[in-house]
KOLLO-11032 format. One line per field, with one value per atom (N, C-alpha, C): x, y, z; atom name. Coordinates in nm, 4 decimals, m for minus. Example, Ala and Ser with C-alpha at 12.3 -4.5 7.8 and 13.67 -1.06 7.14 Angstrom:
2
X	c(1.3190, 1.2300, 1.3200, 1.2850, 1.3670, 1.2900);
Y	c(m0.5690, m0.4500, m0.3300, m0.2250, m0.1060, 0.0030);
Z	c(0.7800, 0.7800, 0.7800, 0.7080, 0.7140, 0.7870);
marpa	c(N, CA, C, N, CA, C);
END
This chain:
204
X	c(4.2858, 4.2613, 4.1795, 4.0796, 3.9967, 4.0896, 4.1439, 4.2474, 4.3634, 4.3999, 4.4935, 4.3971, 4.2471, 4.1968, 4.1487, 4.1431, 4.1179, 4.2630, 4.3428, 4.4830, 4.5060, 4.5000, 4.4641, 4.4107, 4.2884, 4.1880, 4.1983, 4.2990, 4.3419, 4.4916, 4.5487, 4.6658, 4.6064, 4.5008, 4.4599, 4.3505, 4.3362, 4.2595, 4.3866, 4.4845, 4.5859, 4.6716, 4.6423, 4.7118, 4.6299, 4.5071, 4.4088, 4.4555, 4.4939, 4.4397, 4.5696, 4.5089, 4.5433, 4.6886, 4.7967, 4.9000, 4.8678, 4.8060, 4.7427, 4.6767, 4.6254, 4.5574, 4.6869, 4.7461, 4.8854, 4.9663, 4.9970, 5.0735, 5.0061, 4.8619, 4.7912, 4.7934, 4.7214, 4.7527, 4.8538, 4.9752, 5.0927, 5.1615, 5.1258, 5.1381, 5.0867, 4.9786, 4.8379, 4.9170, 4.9395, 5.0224, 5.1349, 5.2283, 5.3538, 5.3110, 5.1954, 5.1720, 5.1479, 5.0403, 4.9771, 5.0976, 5.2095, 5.2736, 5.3687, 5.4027, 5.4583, 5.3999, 5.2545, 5.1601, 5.1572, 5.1808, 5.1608, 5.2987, 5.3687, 5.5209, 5.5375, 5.5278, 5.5224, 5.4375, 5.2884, 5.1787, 5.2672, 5.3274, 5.4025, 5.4839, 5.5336, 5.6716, 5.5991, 5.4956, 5.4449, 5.3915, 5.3326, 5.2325, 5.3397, 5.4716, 5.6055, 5.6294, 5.6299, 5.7520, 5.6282, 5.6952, 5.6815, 5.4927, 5.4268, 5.2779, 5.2003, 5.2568, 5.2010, 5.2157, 5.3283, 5.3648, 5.3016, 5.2173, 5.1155, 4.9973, 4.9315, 4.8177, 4.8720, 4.9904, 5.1019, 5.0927, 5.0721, 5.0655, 4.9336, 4.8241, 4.6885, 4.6682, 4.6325, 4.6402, 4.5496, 4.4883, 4.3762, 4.3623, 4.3656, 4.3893, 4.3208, 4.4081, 4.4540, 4.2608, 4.2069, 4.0895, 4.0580, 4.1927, 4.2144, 4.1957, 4.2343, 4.2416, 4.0898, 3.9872, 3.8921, 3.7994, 3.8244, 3.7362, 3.8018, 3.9347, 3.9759, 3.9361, 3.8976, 3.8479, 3.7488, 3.6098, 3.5072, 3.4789, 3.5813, 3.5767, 3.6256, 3.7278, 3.7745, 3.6485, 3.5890, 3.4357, 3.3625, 3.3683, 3.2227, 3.2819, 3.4158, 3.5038, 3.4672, 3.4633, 3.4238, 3.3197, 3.2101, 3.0942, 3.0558, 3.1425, 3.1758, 3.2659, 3.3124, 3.4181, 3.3066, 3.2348, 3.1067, 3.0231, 3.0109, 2.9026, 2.9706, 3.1609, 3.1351, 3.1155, 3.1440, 3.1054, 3.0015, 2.9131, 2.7275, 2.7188, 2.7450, 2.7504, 2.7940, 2.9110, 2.9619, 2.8827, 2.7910, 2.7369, 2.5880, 2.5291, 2.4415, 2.4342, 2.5923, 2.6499, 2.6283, 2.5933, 2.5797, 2.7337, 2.7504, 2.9286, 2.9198, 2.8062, 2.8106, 2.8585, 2.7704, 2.7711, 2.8722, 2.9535, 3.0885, 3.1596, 3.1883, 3.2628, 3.2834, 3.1495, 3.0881, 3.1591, 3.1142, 3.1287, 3.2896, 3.3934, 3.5408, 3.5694, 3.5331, 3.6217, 3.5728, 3.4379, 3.4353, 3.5251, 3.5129, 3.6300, 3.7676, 3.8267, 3.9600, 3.9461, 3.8783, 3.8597, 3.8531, 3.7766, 3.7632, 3.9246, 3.9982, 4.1059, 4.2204, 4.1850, 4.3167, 4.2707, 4.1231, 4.0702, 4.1560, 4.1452, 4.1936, 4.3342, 4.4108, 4.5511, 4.6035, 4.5106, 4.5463, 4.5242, 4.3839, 4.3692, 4.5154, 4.5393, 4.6607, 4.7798, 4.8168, 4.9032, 4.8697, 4.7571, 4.7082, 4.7139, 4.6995, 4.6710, 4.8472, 4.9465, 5.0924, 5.0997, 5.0076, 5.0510, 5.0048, 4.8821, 4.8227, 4.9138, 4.9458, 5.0277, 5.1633, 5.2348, 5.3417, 5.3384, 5.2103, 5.1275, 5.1412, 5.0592, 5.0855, 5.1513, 5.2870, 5.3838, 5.4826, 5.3491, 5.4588, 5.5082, 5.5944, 5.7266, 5.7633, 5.8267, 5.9058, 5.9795, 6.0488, 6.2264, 6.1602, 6.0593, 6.0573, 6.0463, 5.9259, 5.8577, 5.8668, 5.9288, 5.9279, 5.7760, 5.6983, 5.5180, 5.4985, 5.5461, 5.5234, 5.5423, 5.6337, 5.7063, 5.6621, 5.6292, 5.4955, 5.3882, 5.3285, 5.2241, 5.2456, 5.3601, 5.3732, 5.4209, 5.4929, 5.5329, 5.4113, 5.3276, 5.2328, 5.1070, 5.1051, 4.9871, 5.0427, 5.1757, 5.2697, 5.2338, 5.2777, 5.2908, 5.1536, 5.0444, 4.9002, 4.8580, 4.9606, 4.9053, 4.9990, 5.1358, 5.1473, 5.1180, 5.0456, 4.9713, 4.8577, 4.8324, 4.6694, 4.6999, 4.7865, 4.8216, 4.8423, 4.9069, 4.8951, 4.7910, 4.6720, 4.5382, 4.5059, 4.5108, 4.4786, 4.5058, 4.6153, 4.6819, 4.6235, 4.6289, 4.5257, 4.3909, 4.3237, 4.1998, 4.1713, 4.2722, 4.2497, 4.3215, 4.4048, 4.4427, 4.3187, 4.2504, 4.1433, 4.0215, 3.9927, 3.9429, 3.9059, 4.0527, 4.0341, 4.0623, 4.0551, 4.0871, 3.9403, 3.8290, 3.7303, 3.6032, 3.6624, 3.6231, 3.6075, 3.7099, 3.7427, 3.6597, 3.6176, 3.5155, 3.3264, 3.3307, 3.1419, 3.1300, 3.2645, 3.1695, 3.1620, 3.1959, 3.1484, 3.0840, 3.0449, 2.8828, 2.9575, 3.0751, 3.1172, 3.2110, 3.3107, 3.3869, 3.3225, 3.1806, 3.1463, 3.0845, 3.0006, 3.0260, 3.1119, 3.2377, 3.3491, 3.3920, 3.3911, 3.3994, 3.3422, 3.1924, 3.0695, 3.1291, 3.1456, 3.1552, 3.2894, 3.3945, 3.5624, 3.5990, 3.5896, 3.6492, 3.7387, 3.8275, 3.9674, 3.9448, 3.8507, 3.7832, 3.7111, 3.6589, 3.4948, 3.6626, 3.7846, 3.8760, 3.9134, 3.9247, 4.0313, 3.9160, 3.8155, 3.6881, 3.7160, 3.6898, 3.7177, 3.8089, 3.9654, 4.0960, 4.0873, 4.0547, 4.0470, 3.9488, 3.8118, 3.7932, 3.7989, 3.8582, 3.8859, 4.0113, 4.0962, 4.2483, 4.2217, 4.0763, 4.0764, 4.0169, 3.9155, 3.8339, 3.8829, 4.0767, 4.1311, 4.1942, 4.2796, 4.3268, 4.2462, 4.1267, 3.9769, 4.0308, 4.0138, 4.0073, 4.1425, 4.2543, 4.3869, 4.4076, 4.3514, 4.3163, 4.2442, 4.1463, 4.0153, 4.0928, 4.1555, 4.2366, 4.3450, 4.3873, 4.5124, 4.4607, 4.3310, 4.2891, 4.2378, 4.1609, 4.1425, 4.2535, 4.3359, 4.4773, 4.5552, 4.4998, 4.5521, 4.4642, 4.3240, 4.2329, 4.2874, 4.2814, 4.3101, 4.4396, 4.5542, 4.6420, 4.6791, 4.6041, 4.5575, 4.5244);
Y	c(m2.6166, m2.7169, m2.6587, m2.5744, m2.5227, m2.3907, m2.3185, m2.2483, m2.3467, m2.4293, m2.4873, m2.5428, m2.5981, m2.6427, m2.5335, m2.4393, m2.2824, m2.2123, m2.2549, m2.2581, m2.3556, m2.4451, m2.5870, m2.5577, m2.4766, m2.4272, m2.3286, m2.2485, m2.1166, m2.1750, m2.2263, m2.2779, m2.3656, m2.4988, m2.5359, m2.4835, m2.3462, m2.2647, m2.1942, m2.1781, m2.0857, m2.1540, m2.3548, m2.4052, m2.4448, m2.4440, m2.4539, m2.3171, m2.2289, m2.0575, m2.1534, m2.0935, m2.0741, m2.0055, m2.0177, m1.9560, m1.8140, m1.7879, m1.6907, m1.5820, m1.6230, m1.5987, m1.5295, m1.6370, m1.6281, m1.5523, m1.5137, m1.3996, m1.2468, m1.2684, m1.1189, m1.1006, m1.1772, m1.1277, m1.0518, m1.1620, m1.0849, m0.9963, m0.9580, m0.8092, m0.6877, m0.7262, m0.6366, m0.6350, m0.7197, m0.6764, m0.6103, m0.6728, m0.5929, m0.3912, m0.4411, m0.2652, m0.1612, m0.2345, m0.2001, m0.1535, m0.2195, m0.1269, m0.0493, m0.0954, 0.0696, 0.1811, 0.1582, 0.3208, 0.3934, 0.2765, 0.2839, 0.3659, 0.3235, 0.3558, 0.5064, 0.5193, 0.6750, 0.7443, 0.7380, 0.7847, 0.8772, 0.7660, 0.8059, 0.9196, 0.9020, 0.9901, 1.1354, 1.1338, 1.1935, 1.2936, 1.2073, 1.2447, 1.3602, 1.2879, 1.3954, 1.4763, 1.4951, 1.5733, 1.6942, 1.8027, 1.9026, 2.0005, 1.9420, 1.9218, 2.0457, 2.1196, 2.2160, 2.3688, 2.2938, 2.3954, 2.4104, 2.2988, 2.2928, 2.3950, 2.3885, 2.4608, 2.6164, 2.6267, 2.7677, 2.8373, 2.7450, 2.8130, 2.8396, 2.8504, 2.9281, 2.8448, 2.6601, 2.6513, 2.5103, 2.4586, 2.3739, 2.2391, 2.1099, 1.9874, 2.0395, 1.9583, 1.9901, 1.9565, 2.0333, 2.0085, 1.8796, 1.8259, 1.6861, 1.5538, 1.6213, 1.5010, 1.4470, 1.5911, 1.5997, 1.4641, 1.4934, 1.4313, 1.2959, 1.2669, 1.1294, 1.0520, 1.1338, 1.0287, 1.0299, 1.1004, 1.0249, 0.9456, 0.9434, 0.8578, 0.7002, 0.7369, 0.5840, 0.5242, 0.5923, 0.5657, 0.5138, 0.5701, 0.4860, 0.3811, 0.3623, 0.2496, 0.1291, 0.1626, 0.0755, 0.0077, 0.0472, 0.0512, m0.0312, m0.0263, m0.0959, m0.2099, m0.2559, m0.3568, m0.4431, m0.4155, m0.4963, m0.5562, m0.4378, m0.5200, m0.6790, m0.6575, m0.7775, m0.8791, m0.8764, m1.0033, m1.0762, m0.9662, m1.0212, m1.0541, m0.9384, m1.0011, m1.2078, m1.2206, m1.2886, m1.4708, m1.3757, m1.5064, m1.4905, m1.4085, m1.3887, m1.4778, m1.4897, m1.5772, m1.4689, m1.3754, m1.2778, m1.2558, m1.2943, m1.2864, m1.1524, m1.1130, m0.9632, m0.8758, m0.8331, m0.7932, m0.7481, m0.8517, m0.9058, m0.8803, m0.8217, m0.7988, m0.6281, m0.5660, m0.4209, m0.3835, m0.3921, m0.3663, m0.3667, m0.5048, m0.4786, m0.3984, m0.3424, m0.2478, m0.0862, m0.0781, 0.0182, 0.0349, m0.0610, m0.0317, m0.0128, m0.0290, m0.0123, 0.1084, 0.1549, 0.2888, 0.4077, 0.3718, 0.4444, 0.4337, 0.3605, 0.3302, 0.4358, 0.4363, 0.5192, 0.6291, 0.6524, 0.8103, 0.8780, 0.7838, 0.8421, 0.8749, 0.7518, 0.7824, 0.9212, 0.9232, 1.0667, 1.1933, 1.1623, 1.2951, 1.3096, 1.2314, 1.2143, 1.2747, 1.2809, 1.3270, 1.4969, 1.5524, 1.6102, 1.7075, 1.6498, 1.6985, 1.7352, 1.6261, 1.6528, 1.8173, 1.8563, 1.9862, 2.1208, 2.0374, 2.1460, 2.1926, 2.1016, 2.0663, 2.1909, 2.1938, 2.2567, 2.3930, 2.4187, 2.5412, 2.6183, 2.5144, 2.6098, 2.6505, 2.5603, 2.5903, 2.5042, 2.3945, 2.2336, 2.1735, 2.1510, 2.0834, 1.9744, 1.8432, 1.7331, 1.7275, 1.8876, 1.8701, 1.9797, 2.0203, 2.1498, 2.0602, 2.1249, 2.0688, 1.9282, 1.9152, 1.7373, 1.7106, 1.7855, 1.6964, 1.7437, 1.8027, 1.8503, 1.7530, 1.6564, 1.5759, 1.4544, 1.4087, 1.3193, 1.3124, 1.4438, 1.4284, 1.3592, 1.3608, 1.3156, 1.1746, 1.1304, 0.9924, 0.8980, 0.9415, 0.8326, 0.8549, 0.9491, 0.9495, 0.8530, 0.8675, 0.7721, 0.6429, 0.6284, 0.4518, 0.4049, 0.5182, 0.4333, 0.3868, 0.4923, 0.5195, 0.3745, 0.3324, 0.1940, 0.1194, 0.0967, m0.0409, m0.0612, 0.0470, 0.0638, 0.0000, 0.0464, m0.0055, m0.1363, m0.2156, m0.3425, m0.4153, m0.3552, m0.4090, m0.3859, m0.2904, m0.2435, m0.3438, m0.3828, m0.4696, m0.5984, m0.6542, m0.7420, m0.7854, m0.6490, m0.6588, m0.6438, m0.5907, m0.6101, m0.7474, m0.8155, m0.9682, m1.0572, m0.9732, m1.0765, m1.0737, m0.9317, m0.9002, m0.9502, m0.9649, m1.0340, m1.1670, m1.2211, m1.3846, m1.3762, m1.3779, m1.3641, m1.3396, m1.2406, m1.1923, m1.3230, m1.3870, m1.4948, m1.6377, m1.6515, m1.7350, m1.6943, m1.5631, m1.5421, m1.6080, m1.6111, m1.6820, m1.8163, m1.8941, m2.0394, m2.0370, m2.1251, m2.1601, m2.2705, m2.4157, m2.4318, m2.3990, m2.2547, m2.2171, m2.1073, m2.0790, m1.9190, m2.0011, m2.1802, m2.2653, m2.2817, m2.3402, m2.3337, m2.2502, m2.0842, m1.9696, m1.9442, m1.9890, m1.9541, m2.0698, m2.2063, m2.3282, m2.3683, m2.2829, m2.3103, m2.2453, m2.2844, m2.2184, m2.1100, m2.1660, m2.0931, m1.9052, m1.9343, m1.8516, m1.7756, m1.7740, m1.7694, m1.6732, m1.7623, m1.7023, m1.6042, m1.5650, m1.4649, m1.3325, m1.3771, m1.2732, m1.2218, m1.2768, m1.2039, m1.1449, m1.2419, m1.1640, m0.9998, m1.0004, m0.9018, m0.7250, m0.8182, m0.7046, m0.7124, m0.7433, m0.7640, m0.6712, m0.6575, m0.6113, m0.4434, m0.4529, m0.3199, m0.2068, m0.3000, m0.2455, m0.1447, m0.2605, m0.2534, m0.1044, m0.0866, 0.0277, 0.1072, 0.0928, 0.1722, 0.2770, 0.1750, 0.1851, 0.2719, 0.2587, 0.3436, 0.4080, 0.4753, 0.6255, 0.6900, 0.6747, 0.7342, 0.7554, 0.7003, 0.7397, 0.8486, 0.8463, 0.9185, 1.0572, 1.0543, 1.1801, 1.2644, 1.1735, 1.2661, 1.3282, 1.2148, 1.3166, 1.3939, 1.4210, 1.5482, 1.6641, 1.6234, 1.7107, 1.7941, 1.7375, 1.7609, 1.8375, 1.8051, 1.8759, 2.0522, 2.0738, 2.1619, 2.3117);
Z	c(3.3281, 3.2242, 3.1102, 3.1621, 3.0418, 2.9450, 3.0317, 2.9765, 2.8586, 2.8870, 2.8199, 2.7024, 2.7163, 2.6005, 2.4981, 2.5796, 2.4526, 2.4102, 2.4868, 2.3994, 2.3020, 2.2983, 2.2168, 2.1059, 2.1086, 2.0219, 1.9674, 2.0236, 1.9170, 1.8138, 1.8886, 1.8176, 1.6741, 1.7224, 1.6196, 1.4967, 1.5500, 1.4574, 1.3647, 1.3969, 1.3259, 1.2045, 1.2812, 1.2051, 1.1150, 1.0963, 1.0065, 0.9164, 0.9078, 0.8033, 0.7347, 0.5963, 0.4665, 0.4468, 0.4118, 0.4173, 0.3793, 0.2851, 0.2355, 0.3522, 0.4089, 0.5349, 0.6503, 0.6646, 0.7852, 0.7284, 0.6091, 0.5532, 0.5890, 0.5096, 0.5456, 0.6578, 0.7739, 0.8826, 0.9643, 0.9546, 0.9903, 0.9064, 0.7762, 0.7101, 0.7517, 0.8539, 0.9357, 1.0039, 1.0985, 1.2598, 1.2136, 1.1231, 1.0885, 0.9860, 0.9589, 0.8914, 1.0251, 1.1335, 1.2260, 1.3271, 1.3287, 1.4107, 1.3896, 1.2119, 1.1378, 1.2167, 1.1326, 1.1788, 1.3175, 1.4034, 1.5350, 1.6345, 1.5428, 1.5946, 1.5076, 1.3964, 1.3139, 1.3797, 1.4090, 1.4741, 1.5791, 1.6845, 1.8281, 1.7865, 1.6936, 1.6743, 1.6267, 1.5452, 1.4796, 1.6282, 1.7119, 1.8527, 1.8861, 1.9244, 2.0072, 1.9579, 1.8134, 1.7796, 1.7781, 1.6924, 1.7252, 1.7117, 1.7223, 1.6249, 1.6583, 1.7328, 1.7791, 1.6807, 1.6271, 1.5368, 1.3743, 1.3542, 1.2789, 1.2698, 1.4154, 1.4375, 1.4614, 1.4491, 1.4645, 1.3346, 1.2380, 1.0914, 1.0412, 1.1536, 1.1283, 0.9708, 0.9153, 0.8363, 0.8077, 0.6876, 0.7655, 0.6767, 0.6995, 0.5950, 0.5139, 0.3499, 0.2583, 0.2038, 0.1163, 0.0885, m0.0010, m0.0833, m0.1634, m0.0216, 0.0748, 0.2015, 0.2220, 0.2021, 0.2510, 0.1451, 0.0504, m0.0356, m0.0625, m0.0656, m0.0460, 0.0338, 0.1828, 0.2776, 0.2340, 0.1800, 0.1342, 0.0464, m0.0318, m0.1673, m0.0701, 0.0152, 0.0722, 0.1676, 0.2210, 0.3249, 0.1949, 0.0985, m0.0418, m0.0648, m0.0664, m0.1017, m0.0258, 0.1405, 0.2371, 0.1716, 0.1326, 0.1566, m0.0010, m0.0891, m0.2348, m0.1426, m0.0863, m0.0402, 0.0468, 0.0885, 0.1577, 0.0833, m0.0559, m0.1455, m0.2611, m0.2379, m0.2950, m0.2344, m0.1132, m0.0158, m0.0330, m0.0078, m0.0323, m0.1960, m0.2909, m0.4259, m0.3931, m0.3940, m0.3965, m0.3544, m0.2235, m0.1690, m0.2596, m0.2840, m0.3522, m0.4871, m0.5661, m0.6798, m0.8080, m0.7525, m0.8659, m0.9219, m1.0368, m1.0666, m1.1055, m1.2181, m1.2833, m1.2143, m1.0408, m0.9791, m0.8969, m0.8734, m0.8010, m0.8680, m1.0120, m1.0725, m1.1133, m1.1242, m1.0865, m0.9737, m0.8347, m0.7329, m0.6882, m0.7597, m0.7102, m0.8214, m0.9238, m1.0205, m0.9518, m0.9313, m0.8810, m0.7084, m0.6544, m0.5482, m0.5941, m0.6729, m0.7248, m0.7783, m0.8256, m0.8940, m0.7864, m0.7010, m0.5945, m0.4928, m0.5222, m0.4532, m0.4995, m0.6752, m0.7191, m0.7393, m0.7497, m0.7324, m0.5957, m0.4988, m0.3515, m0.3569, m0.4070, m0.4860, m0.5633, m0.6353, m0.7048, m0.6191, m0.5026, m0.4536, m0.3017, m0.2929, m0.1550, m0.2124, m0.3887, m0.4536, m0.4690, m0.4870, m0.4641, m0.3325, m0.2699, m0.1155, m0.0758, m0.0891, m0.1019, m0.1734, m0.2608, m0.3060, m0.2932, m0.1878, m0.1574, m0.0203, 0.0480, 0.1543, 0.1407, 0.0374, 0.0024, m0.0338, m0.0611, m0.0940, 0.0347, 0.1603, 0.2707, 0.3381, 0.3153, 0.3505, 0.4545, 0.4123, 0.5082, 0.3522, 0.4258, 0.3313, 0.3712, 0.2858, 0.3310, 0.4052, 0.3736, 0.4527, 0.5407, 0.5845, 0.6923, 0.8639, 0.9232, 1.0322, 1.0565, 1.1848, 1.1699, 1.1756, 1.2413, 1.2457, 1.1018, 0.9878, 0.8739, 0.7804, 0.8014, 0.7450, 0.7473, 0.8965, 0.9222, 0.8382, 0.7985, 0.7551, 0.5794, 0.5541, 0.3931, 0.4365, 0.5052, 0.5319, 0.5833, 0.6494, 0.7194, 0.5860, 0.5579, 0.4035, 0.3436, 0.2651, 0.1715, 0.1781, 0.2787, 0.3318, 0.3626, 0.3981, 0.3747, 0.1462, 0.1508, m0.0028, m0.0627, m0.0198, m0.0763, m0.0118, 0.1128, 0.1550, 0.0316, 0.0095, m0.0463, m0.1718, m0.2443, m0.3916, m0.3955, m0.2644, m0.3079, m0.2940, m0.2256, m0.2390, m0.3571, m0.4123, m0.5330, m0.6351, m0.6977, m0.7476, m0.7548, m0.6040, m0.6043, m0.6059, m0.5993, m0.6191, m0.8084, m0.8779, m0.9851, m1.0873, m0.9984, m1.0455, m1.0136, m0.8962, m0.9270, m0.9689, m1.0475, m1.1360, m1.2928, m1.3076, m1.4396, m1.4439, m1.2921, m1.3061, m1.2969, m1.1867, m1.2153, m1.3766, m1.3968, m1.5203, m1.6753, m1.6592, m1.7391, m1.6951, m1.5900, m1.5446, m1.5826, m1.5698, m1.5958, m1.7457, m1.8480, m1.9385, m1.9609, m1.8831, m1.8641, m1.7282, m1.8295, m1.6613, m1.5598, m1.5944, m1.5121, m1.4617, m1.4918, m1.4256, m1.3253, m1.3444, m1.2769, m1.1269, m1.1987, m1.0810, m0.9772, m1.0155, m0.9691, m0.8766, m0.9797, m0.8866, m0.7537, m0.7714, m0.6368, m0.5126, m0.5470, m0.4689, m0.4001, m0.4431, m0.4272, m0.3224, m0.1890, m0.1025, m0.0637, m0.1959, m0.2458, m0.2477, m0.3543, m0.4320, m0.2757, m0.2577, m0.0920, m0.0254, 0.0031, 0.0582, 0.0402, m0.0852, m0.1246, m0.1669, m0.1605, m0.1934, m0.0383, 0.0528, 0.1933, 0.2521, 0.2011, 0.2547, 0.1934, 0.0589, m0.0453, 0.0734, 0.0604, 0.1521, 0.3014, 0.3661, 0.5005, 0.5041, 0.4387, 0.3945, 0.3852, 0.3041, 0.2660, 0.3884, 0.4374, 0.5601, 0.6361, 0.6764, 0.7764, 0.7229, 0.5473, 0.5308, 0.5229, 0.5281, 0.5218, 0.6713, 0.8254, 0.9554, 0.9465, 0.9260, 0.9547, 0.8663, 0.7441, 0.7091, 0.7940, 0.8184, 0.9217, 1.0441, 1.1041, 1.2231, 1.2192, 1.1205, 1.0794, 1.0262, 0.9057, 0.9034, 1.0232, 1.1418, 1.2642, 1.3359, 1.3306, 1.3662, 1.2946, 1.1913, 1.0568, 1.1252, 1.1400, 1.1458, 1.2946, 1.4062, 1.5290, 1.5325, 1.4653, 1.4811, 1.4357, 1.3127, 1.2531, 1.3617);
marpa	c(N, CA, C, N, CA, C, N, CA, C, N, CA, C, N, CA, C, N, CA, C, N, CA, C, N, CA, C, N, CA, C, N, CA, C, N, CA, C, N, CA, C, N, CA, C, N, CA, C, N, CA, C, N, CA, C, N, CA, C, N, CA, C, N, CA, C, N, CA, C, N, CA, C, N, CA, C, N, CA, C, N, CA, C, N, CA, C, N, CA, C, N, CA, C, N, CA, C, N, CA, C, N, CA, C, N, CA, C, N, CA, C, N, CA, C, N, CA, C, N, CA, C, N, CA, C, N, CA, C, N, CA, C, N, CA, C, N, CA, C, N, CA, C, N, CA, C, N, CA, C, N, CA, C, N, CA, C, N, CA, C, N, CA, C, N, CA, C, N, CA, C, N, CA, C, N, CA, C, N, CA, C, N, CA, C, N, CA, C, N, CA, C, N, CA, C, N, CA, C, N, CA, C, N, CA, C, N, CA, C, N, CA, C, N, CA, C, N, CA, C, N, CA, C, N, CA, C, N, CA, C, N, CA, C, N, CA, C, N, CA, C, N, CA, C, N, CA, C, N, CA, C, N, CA, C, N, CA, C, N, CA, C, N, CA, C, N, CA, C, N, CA, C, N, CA, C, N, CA, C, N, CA, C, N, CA, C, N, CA, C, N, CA, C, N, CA, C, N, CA, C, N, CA, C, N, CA, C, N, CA, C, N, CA, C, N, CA, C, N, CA, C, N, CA, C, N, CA, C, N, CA, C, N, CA, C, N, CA, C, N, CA, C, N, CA, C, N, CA, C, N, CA, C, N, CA, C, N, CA, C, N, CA, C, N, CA, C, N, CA, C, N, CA, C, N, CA, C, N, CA, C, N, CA, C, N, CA, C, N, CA, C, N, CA, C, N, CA, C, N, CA, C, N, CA, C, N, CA, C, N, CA, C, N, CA, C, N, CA, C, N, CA, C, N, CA, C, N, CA, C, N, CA, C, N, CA, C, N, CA, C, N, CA, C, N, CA, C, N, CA, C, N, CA, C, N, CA, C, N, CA, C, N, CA, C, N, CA, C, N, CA, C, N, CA, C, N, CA, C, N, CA, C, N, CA, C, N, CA, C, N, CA, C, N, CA, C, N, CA, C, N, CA, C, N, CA, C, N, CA, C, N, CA, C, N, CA, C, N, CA, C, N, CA, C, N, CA, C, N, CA, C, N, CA, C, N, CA, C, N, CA, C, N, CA, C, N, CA, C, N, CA, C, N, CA, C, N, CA, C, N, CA, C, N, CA, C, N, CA, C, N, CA, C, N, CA, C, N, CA, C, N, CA, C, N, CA, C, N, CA, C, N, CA, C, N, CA, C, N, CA, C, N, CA, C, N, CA, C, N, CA, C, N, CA, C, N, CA, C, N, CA, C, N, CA, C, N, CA, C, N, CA, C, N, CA, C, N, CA, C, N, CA, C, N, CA, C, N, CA, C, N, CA, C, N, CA, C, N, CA, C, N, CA, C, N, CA, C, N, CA, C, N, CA, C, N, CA, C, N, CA, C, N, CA, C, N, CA, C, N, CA, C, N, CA, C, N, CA, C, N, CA, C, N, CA, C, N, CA, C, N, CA, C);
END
């Protein structure tokens, strides 16, 4: 009986989220087992032959992941901005995360060439090949955060100069929502780079 009332209670928690909400999510589960399923393939195939070419991630990889770790760490501060009501702030903090998003963008393009330099190729090594496909596809999850973190940039932006729309902004649930999906979204592409570079690193 108690089982069935915490079933009760998850069901009526799900039917409460925001469509908005029930989309991202299952864009997460549906990205989450892209990666998960490439990862595998990536695991089998031939990876040994990586660390065969005496050769070592791409040094653009290196510094993308730190730029995406500062990113994290800019994706936290608009939250608190946010509850804080600091709009200025909240508005600082998501441009510099977007910036930091396509800085990483450019260095993953980057890293693709350093990549080719050493002598993994698209069409060579199947674990060679992996390594440009599972970068890729983190690199357009990322852009559509991107995107949206800058639609709501300048929807934001257009509110600090009225005092009752920057109201509005702080008190609107709507608003409280999409400040969180925003970095909750990113966290997560934050979490499956970081996984994926250890398994760049490891394979090496």
């Amino acid at each position: 009986m108690t089982q069935q009332n915490e079933r009760l209670t998850l069901f009526q928690r799900i039917e409460r989220l925001h469509p908005y909400e029930t989309m991202l999510y299952l864009g997460m589960l549906g990205s989450g087992l892209i990666f998960l399923f490439i990862t595998f393939a990536f695991l089998v195939s031939s990876r040994k032959l990586l660390a065969g070419m005496n050769q070592s991630v791409p040094t653009a990889f290196l510094i993308s992941t730190f730029l995406l770790v500062v990113s994290g760490f800019s994706a936290t501060s608009i939250r608190i901005a946010y509850q804080e009501e600091n709009t200025d702030k909240l508005l600082n903090t998501l441009r510099n995360t977007v910036i930091l998003g396509l800085a990483f963008t450019v260095l993953q393009v980057i890293g693709w060439y350093e990549l080719k330099g050493k002598g993994i190729e698209f069409t060579g090594i199947p674990s060679g090949s992996f390594l440009y496909v599972l970068s890729g596809i983190h690199i357009f999850h990322l852009l559509g955060a991107m995107i949206f973190g800058l639609i709501l940039y300048f929807q934001l932006d257009k509110s600090r100069k009225d005092v009752v729309q920057r109201l509005i902004l702080h008190t609107n649930p709507f608003e409280k929502m999409r400040v969180r999906l925003f970095t909750f979204y990113w966290h997560f592409m934050d979490g499956i780079w970081l996984i994926l570079f250890l398994l760049f690193v490891l394979s090496f």
